[in-house]
Structures are given as structure tokens and as C-alpha cells.
C-alpha positions in Angstrom: 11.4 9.9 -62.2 12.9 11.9 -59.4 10.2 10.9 -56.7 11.1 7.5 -57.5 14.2 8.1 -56.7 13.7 10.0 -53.5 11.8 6.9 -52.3 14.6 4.7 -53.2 16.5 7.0 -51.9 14.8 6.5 -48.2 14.0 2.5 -48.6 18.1 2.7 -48.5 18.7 4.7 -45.9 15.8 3.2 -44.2 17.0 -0.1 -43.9 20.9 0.1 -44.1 20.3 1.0 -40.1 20.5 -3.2 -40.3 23.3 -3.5 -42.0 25.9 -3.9 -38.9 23.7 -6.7 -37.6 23.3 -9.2 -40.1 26.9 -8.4 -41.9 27.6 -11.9 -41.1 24.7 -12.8 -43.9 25.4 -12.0 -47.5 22.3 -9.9 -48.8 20.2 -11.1 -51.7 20.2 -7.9 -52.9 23.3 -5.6 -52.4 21.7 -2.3 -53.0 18.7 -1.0 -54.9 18.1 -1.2 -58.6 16.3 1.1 -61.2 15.2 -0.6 -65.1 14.0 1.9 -67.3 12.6 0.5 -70.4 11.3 1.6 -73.7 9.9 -0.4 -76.8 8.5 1.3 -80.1 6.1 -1.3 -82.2 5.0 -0.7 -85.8 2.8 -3.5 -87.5 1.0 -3.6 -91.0 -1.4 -6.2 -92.4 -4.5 -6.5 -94.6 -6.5 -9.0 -92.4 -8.1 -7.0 -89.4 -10.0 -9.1 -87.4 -11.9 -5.8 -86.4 -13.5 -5.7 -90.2 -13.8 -9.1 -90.2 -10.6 -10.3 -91.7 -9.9 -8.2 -94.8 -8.6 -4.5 -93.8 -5.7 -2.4 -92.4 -4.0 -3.9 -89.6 -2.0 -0.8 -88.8 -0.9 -0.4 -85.8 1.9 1.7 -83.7 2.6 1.5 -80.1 5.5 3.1 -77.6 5.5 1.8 -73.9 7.6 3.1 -71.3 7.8 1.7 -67.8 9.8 1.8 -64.8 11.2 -1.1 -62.4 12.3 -0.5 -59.2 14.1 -3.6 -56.9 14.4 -2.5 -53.3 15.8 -4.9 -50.8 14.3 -4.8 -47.3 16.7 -6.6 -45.6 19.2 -9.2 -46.5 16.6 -12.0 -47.5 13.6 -9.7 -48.7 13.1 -7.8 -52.2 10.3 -5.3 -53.1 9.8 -5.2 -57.3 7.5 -2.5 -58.3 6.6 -2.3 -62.3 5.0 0.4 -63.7 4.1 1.1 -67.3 2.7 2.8 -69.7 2.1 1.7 -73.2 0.2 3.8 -75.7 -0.7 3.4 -79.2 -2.6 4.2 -82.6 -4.9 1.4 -84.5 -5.8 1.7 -87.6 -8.1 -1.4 -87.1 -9.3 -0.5 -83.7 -10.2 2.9 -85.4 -12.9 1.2 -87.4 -14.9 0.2 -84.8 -16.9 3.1 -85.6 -15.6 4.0 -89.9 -18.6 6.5 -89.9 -17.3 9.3 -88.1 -18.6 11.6 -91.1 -14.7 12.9 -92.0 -13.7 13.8 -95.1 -12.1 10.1 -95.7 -14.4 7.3 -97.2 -15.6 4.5 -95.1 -13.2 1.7 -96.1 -11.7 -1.2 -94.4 -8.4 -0.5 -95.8 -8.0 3.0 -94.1 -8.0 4.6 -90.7 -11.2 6.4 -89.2 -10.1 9.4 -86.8 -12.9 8.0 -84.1 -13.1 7.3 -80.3 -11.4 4.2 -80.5 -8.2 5.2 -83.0 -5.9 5.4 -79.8 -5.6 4.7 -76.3 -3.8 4.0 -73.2 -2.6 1.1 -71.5 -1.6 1.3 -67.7 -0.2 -1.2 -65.9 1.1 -1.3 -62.1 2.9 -4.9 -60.7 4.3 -5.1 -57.3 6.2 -8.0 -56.7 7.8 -9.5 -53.1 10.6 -12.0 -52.9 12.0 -13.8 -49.8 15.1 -15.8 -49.6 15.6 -18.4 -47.1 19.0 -17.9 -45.0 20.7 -20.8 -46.7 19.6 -19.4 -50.0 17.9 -22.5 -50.6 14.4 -21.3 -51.4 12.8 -18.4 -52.8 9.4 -17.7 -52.0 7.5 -15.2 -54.5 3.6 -13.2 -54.7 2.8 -10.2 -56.9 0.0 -8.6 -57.5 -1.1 -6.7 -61.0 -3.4 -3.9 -62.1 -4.2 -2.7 -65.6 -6.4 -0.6 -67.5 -7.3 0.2 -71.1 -10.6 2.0 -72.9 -12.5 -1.3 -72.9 -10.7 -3.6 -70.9 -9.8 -4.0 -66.8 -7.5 -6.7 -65.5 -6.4 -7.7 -62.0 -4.6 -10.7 -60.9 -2.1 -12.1 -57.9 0.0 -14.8 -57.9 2.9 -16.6 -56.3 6.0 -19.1 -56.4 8.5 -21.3 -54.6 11.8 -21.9 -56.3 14.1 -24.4 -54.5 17.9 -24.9 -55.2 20.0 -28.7 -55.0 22.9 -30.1 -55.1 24.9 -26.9 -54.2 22.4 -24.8 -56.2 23.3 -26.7 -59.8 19.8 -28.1 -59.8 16.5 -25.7 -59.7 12.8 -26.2 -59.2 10.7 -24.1 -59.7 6.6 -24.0 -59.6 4.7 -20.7 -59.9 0.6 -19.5 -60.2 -1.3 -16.6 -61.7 -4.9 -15.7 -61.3 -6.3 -13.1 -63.7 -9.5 -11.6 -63.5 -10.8 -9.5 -66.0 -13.9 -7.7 -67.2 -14.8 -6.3 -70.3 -16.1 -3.0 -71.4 -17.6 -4.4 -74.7 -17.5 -1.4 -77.4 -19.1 -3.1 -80.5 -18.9 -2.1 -83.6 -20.9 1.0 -84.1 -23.8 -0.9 -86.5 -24.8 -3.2 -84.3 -25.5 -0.8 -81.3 -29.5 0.1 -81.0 -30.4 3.0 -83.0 -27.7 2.8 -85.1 -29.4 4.3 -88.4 -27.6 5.8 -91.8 -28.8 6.9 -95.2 -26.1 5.3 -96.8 -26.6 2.0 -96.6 -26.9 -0.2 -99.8 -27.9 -3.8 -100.2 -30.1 -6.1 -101.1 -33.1 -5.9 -98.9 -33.2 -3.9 -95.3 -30.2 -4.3 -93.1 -31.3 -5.7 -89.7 -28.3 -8.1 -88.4 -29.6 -11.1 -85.1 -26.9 -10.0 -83.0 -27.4 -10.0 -79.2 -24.7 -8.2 -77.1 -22.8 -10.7 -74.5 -24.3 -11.4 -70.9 -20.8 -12.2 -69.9 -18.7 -10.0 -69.7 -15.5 -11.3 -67.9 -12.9 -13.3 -68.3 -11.1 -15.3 -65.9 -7.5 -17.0 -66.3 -5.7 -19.7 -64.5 -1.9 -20.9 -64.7 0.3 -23.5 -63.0 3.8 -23.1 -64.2 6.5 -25.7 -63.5 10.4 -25.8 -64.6 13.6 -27.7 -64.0 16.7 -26.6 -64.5 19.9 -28.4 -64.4 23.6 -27.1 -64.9 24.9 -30.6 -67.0 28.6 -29.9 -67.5 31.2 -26.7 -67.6 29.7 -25.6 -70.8 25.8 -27.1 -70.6 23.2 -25.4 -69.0 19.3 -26.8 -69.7 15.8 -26.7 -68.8 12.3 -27.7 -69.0 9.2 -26.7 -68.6 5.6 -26.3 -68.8 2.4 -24.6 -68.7 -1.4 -25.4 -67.9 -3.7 -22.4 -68.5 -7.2 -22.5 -68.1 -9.9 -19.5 -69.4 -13.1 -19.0 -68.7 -15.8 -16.2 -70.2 -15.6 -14.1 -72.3 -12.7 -15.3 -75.1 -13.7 -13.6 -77.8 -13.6 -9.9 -78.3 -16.9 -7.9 -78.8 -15.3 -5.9 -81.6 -14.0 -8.1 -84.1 -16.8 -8.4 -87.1 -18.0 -11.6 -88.6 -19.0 -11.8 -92.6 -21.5 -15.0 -93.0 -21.9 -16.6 -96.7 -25.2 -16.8 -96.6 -26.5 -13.4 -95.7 -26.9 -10.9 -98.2 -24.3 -8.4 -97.9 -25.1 -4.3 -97.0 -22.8 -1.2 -97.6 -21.9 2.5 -96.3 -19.6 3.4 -99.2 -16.8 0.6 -99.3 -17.2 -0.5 -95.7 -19.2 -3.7 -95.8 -21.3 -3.8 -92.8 -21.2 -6.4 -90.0 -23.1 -9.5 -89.9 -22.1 -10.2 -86.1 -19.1 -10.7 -84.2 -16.7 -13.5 -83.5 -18.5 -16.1 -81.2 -15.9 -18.7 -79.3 -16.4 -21.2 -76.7 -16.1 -19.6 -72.9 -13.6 -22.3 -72.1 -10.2 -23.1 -73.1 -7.4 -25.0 -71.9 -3.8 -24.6 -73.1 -0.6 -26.8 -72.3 2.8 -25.6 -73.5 5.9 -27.8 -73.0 9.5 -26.4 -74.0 13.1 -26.7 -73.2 15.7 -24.5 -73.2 19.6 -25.5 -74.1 22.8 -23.3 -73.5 26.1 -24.4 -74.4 29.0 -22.1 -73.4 31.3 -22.7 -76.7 34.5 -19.9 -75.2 34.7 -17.1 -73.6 33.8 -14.8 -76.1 30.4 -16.9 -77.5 27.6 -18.7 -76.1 24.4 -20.7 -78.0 21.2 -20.5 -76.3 18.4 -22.2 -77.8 14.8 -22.8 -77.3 12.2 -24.6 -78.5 8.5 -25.0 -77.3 5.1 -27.2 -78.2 1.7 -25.9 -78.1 -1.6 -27.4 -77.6 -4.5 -25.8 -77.2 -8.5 -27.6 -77.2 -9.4 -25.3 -79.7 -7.3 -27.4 -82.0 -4.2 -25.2 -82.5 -0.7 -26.8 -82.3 2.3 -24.9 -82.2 6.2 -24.9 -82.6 8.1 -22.3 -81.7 12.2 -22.8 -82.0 14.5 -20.0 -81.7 18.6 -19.2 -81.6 20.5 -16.3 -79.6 24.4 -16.0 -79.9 25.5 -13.3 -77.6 29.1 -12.5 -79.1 31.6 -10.5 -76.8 33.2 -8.4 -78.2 35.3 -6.9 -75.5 34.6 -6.3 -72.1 31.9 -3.8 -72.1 30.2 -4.9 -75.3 28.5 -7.8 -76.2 26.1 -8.5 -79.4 23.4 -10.4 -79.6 21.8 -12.0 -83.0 18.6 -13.9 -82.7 16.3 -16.0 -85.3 13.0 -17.6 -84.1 10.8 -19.5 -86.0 6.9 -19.8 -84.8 4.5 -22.3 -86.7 0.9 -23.3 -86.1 -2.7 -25.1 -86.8 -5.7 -23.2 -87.3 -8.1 -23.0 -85.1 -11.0 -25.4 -85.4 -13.4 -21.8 -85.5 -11.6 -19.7 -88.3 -13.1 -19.0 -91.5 -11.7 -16.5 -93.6 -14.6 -13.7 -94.6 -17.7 -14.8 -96.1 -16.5 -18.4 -95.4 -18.8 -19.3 -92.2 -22.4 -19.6 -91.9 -25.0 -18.2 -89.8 -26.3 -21.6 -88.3 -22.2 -22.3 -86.2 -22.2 -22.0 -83.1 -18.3 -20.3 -83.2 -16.8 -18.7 -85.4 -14.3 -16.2 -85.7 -11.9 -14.3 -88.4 -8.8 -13.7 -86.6 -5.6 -14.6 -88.2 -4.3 -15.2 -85.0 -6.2 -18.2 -84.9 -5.4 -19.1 -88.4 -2.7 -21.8 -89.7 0.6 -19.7 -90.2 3.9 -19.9 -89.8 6.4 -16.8 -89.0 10.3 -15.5 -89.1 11.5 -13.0 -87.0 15.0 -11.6 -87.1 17.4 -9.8 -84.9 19.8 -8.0 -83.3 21.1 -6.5 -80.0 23.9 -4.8 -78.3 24.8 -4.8 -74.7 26.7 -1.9 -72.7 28.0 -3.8 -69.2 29.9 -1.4 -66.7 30.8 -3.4 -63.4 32.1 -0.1 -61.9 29.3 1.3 -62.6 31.4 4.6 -63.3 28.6 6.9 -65.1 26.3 8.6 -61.9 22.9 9.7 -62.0 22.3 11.4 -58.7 23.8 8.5 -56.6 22.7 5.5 -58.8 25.6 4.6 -61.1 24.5 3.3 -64.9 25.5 -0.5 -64.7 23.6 -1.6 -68.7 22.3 -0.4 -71.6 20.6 -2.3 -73.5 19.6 -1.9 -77.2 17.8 -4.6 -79.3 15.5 -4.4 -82.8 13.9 -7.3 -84.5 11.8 -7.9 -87.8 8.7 -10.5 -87.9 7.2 -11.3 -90.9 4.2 -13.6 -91.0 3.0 -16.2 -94.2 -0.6 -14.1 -94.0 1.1 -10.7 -94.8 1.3 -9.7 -91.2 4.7 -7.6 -90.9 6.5 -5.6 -87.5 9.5 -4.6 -86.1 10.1 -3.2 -82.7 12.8 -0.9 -81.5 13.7 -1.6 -77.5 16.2 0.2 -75.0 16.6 -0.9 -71.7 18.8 0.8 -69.0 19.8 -0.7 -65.2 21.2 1.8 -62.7 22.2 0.7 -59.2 22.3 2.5 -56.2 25.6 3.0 -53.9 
């Protein structure tokens, strides 16, 4: 924390030796900015696509990350995200359930294995230049990440242009992510895998060939309008075109076929394969968004998005903030969104596909569902930004917590605190 703001520190003094020149020119950025953000996740279930659909889904996870807006000079701004996100899965943990602990093998507990935790790291630069009316904004980040069986980089850019004395905006944006995986399968169908245990009918010997593919590759064209429409009326559209190639599936999510005989180590039923899914997939979400300013103490913002995907999922997702002020510093914000959707033209519950498809899968996220998620947040502003931290004054806090519940038993809640300080 404090090297990052030593070299905030420096990008200041660095580039205030400009400031007498172009004092004509309002900056885009006055001064440099610091987000430091924390989220705590807890989730429960009893589908696990890991064990094929039936079993624990629990899962915990606390990310931190830092965001750092430095402007270069009065038309340039340098975003660097970094993050951390860590967590413990239950499901995940059950890639390998044999770890010869005390526990039984079960689908419905937690192994203590390899794969029970890990680490996500994540580092996005971003760079953002204005043109000297203010007129356009021209955008390009880059992004970096890395977890135990997965590595992702992508780039991307934008151009944002501003009408009709900046109360019309258009917008158009792309991202390029390319990805590989580091397939860890689940631990039965590795060669010379060999236990004991195992019960059944007959002598367990699954057909399962690990993936010659192992990337996956991800294209998006974003595109938006916005449009102030009165004093009180803000809206927007927009939409999405995403297209995947590779690897879609995930090597370590079990498959149960109806008509292979079933095999046992204790209660853990042993795999038949893993989920198989097409290596393409093209998505298209369309939404707009609708803000009405009712006074000066309340404000509706509302949402609502459709999905389409040639998998055969459709979605609708509609949701309803009302930040309420309650004085000058404080402002609360309840939210409700609602989230339904198709199944997928690949899912079968367990036990409900057969050997001879092509695809199939038995991940409730590509089931038909439909969801509820509650909450609530609380905003501290301070415009004089009166509470230091060496010379960075504390201008928000932010607190926020919501509750999801899913029709398929699926249930979270996440706890998130965000803080903003600015520099002098």
C-alpha cells in the first residue's frame, strides 16, 4: 500500500511541472485517485457440476484489489487494477475425494486435497485520452490473470464520442481474451488411477480421452447510446456480440450417463466422463437502462436486459436501485433484480444423458432457472475530502450486501466495501 502511494506520489509531482502551461485547459482528471475494494462471497448448493450435478456446492471467496487513476496531463489517464481474489471450494475440492483423510468420500462433503483452495491474480492497466474539446475519449487496456488451472490475457479498446453539448453519448468498445487451460481432471480418469475400493457391477474402465484443445479464445464488440431525455430522464441502450472459440467446457466437471453401469469408492459415485460442449458459441445481449430523477432526495434507476445465446438459452434480467439521501453525506441504496432463463439445449440432470451425444453437460448454470437477489447499500460522500491519509484525503466509502437465492437451491450473499481517496 504505501509503494503505491510513493509512486502516486511521484506521477503527481512528476507531471504538475505542466500545470502553469496548460492552466488555460481544464484537466480530465484533477488529481490522482486511489479505490480500495473488498468483497467477501459465501455460496451453498447441492448441485456441483464438479460431481456431476448432485453435491456440495460450497464455496467462500474474499478478493481485495487496488485501483489507481493517475492523470498524465490534462487530457491523459493511466488506470492500473490489481487484485487478488482467493477462496475455498468445497466442489472444487472433489476433484480428487480420495485423499485417504479420515472423512468418507462423498459428494456432499469437502475433501482437504490440492484443489480445495486457490488464488486468483489479476493485473489490468488501462489508458484514457480525451480530446481538447472533450468531445471524444479514446480507451485500450490490457489484462493478465492467473489461477491453479487456468491463464488469461486479453487487450482491448474504445471510442466514446459526446453530442449535442455532451447530452448525447456513443459509445463502441472491444475485448480480446485469450486463454489456456491447465486441465486437472478429476483424479479417476487420470492413467493409473487404481483403488481397492471400488464397487460395481463389472470392472470400471470409463472411454474418456483428455482434450487436444486446450484454449479458449473470446471476442466482444460492445455498442451503447445514451441520451439525457428531459430534467429528470436519463436512458440508454445497448448491446453485446460475443464470440468463443475452444475449449467451453471445463475439464473437471463429471458427467453420470444412464446407460453405464454405475461404480463406487464409498459414497462417491465415480465418473463416467466429463462435460462435452460445442467449441463455438455466440452470445448477443441487448438491454436498456432508465433513470428518472423523482427529487432531490430520490432517484429510480432501472435495468433490464435480453439474452440469447446459440446454445439455446434465453434470458431476462430486470433489476431496481433507489438511492435515497438521506442527508448530505449519506445516501442509501436498495436494490431488487430478478434473473430468469432457458436451459441449455446440452443439460441433463445426472444419469439423464447417454453415452452416444455428442454434448452434454450437468451444470446448473446452464439449466432453466430463475433467481431473486436482494439488497442494500450505504454511501459515505465527503466533497472536502476532510479525513487524510498521508496526503490523499478519503472522498467515499462505500458499503453494500446483497442475498441471491436461485429456484435450483443455489443460495449467496456477498459483503463489499469500497473506499476512494484523492490526492491534493
Amino acid at each position: 500500500m504505501i509503494s503505491v502511494l510513493l509512486i502516486v506520489l511521484l506521477f503527481n509531482w512528476g507531471f504538475s511541472q505542466d500545470d502553469n502551461s496548460n492552466s488555460y485547459q481544464k484537466r480530465v482528471l484533477e488529481t490522482s485517485e486511489i479505490d480500495l475494494l473488498f468483497s467477501f462471497y459465501n455460496q451453498d448448493g447441492e448441485n456441483a457440476a464438479v460431481t456431476g450435478g448432485e453435491g456440495t456446492e460450497e464455496l467462500t471467496d474474499a478478493t481485495s484489489s487496488i485501483v489507481v487513476k493517475m492523470p498524465l496531463n490534462p487530457d491523459d489517464i493511466l488506470t492500473v487494477d490489481v487484485g487478488i481474489s482467493a477462496y475455498s471450494s468445497a466442489s472444487s475440492s472433489n476433484i480428487d475425494p480420495f485423499d485417504k483423510s479420515s472423512r468418507l468420500a462423498s459428494p456432499f462433503s469437502a475433501s482437504s486435497g490440492a484443489s480445495q483452495s486457490d488464488a486468483l491474480v489479476h493485473f489490468n492497466p488501462s489508458y484514457e485520452h480525451s480530446s481538447e474539446d472533450r468531445n471524444s475519449v479514446y480507451s485500450a487496456q490490457a489484462y493478465v490473470s492467473s489461477e491453479y488451472d487456468y491463464f488469461s490475457v486479453g487487450f482491448g479498446g474504445g471510442y466514446t464520442r459526446f453530442f449535442n453539448e455532451k447530452n448525447t453519448q456513443v459509445a463502441a468498445s472491444f475485448q480480446v481474451f485469450l486463454d489456456k487451460w491447465n486441465p486437472q481432471y478429476p483424479i479417476e480418469l487420470r492413467n493409473g488411477f487404481f483403488d481397492t475400493r471400488i464397487t460395481g457391477s463389472g470392472t470400471y474402465n470409463p472411454n474418456f480421452t483428455e482434450f487436444n484443445d486446450e484454449t479458449r479464445n473470446s471476442y466482444s464488440l460492445s455498442l451503447s447510446v445514451s441520451q439525457i431525455l428531459s430534467k429528470r430522464i436519463q436512458g440508454s441502450i445497448f448491446m453485446d456480440l460475443v464470440s468463443q472459440k475452444g475449449l467451453l467446457g471445463t475439464p473437471h466437471q463429471r458427467v453420470y450417463f444412464g446407460d453405464v453401469d454405475d461404480f463406487f469408492i464409498e459414497e462417491f459415485q465415480l465418473a463416467d466422463g466429463v462435460e462435452q460442449l460445442p467449441k463455438n458459441r455466440f452470445k448477443i445481449p441487448i438491454g436498456a437502462r432508465l433513470n428518472y430523477y423523482l427529487n432531490d432526495l430520490v432517484v429510480l434507476r432501472s435495468y433490464y436486459r435480453y439474452y440469447s445465446d446459440d446454445w439455446g438459452i434465453t434470458g431476462h434480467t430486470a433489476s431496481l436501485e433507489v438511492p435515497v439521501k438521506l442527508n448530505d453525506k449519506f445516501t442509501l441504496y436498495p436494490n431488487y433484480r430478478f434473473y430468469q432463463q432457458t436451459s441449455a439445449d446440452y443439460f441433463y440432470e445426472k444419469e439423464m444423458a447417454v453415452s452416444s451425444l455428442d454434448f452434454y453437460t450437468s451444470d446448473y448454470d446452464l439449466s432453466a432457472f430463475n433467481s431473486h437477489q436482494y439488497g442494500m447499500g450505504l454511501r459515505y460522500k465527503d466533497i472536502f475530502t476532510s479525513a487524510k491519509v498521508f496526503t490523499f484525503g478519503l472522498k467515499t466509502i462505500d458499503f453494500r450486501f446483497n442475498k441471491y437465492d436461485r429456484s435450483d437451491g443455489l443460495s449467496s450473499y456477498i459483503f463489499s466495501l469500497g473506499t476512494t481517496f484523492v490526492g491534493d
